[in-house]
N, C-alpha and C positions, 0 to 999 in steps of 0.2 A: 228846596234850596238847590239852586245849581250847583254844578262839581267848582266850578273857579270861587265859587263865591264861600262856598264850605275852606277850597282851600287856601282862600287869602286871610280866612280867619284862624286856622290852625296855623298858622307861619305866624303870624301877630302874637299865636297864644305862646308858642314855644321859642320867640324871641325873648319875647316881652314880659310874660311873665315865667314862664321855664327857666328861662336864662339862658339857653342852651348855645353852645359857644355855633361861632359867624360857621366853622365845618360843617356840624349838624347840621344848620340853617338851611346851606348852601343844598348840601346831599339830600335832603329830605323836598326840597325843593324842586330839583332837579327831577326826583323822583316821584313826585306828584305830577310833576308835568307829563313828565312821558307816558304815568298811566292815563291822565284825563289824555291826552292826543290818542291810544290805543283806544279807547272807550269811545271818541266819539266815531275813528275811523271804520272800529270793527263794529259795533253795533249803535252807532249813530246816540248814544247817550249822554245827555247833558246835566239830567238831575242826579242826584244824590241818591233817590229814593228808586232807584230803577238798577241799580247797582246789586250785584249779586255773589252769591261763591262760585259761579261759575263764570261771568264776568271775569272775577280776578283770577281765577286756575289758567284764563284763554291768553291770561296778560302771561302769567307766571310759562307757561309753555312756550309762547313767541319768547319772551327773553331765553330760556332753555334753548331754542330752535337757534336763534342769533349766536350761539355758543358763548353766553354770558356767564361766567365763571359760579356754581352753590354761593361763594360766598356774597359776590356781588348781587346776588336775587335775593339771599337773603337779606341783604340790608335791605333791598326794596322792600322787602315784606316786611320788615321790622318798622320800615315807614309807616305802609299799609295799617299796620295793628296800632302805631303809637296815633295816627290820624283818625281812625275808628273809634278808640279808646274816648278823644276828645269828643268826635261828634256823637258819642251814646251820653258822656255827661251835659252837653249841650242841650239833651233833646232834640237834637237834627236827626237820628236814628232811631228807631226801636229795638234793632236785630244789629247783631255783628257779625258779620259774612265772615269773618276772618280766623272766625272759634274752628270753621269748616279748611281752614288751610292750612298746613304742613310746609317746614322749612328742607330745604335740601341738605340730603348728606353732606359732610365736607370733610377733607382731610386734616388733622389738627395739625397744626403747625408750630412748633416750636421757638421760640424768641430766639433770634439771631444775633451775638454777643461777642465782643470784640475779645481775645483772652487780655491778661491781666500785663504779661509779659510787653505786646505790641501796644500795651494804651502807657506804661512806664515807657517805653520807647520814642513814643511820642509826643508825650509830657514833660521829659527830660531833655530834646533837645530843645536846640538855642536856636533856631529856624525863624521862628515868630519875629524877632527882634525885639530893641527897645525900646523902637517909638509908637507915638499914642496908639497906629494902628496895630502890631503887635502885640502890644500889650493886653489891647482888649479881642483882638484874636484869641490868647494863648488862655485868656480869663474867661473867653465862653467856653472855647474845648475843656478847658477845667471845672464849670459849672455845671457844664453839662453831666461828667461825669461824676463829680462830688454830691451830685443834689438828686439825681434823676429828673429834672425837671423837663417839661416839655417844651416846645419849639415855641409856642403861642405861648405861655407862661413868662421863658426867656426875655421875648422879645417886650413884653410887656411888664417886666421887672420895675416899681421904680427903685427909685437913686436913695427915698426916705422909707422903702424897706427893708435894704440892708443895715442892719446891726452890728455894726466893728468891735462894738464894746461888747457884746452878748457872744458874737461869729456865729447869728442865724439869719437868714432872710426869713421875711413873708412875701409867700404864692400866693395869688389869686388862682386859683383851678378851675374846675368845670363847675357850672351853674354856679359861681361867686362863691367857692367855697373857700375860705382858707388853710392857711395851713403852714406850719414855721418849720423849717428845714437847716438844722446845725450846720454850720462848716467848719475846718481847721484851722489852725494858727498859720501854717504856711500858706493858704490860701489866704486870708485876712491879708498876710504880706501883699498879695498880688494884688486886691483890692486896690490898698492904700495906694500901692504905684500906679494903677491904671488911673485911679481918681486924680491924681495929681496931675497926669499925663492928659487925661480930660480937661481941667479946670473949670474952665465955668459953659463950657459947650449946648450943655444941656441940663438944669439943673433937676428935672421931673423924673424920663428914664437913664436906666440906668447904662445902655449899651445905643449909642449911637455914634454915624458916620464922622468925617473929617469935618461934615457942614453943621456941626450939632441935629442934625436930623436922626428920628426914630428907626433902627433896622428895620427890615421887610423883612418878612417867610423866606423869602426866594436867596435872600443874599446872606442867611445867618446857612441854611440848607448847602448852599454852595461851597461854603467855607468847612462848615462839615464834609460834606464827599469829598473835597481835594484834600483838610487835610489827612481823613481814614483810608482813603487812594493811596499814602504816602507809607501805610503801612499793611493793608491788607487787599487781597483782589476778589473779596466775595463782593455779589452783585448789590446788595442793600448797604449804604452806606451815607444812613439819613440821620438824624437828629435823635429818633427815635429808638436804631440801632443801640449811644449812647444809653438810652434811659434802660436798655434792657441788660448793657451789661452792670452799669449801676447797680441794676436789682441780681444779678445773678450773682457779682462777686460778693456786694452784701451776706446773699444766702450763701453762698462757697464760703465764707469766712468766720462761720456764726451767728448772724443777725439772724434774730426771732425773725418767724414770718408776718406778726403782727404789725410789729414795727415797719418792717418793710411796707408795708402796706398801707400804713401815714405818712410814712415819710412819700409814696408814688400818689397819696390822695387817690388811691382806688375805695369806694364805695361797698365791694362787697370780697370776701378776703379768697373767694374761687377766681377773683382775675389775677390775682398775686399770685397762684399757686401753680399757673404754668410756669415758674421758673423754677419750679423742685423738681421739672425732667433734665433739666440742665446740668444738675447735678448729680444725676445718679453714676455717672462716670466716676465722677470724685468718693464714691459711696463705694462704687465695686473696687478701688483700689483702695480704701481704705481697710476695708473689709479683708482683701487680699492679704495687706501686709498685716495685720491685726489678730486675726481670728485663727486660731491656733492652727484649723484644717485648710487654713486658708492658699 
């Protein structure tokens, strides 16, 4: 089988039946490409079966050479292995070249988390205003941090998942997964005013324009940086920012890590567990004032 033809069937498999969300899609796509263009420029390869571990260490080295960041190669690799993976259960392969490859080092990185102080700051004032479009401003920067919920999640909220009487939504997450996420009575309030302030605009999702139209990525992303600009000057100030201090103050506060970890629809509970470096600041001063030697 040829490499394009292997790879328009692994995108098919991991749309279609994976589920896997339109990012994945896009990124793994992306990265297929640019290995079959390497593969045929540097050693003129088109099939499948001519592919090798040394083929792909020549790929992994030019992207190293290009000064392509560990972790950005590894996601490539992590392509690499999930496309492998399928074409051995295919029977397109015999052999997995990829058993033979090694991820690069990388520095761990730490979630980067708004404190608690500058999001009451933010939340508190009266900036947003009280018409339709503030309203529903002031109610995403509020869901976002009440829910932990993600950017694609958000924007794809409907309007017959919210629960007023219960105060939970249901998330759709990654590969269709569900998942109900509690909220407060004061937020319920906000609800009810934005919903009223809507009318009948849109009656499917839950957060759209002045023309009843669906938000985009780009203009809920937007509204985040300007209004996190308004309170802090670190350089990450994305949606995602949001979902990490959600999970941080949760854990600063007592929330089980388990929990935490349903309520972010993480999969396995060591992706939740970087945010227990977060808090070990809060551990050494407790410890400090606490402990008798302290």
């Amino acid at each position: 089988m040829d490499l394009d033809a292997g790879r328009d069937g692994f995108l098919e498999y991991i749309q279609y039946e994976k589920r896997s969300s339109p990012h994945t899609v896009t990124a793994y796509t992306n990265d297929l490409n640019q290995f079959i263009i390497f593969l045929n420029s540097a050693f003129e390869i088109k099939s499948i079966s001519e592919v090798n571990h040394s083929c792909i260490r020549s790929w992994i080295i030019s992207l190293i050479e290009q000064k392509i960041t560990p972790r950005s190669v590894n996601r490539k690799i992590t392509a690499l292995k999930t496309f492998y993976k399928y074409l051995l259960r295919q029977n397109i392969v015999s052999e997995n070249p990829m058993l033979k490859i090694l991820s690069q080092k990388t520095a761990k990185r730490l979630p980067v988390f708004i404190e608690k102080e500058k999001m009451d700051t933010l939340l508190d004032d009266s900036a947003f205003g009280d018409d339709f479009q503030g309203l529903r401003n002031k109610l995403i920067m509020e869901l976002f941090y009440a829910s932990g919920i993600r950017l694609s999640e958000l924007i794809n909220l409907k309007q017959s998942n919210v629960d007023l009487y219960l105060c939970q939504i249901k998330v759709l997450g990654k590969r269709s997964k569900e998942r109900i996420i509690p909220f407060n009575t004061p937020l319920k309030q906000q609800v009810e005013n934005y919903l009223t302030a809507k009318g009948s605009l849109n009656d499917e999702f839950l957060f759209v324009d002045k023309n009843g139209k669906k938000l985009y990525e780009k203009f809920v992303y937007r509204l985040v940086n300007t209004c996190l600009s308004e309170i802090t000057t670190m350089n990450k100030k994305s949606p995602h920012v949001l979902r990490h201090t959600f999970a941080t103050h949760m854990l600063n506060n007592g929330a089980d890590l388990n929990a935490i970890k349903e309520l972010l629809g993480h999969v396995n509970l060591s992706a939740t567990q970087i945010y227990t470096h977060n808090t070990i600041g809060k551990l050494k001063n407790t410890h400090k004032q606490a402990h008798p030697k302290g």
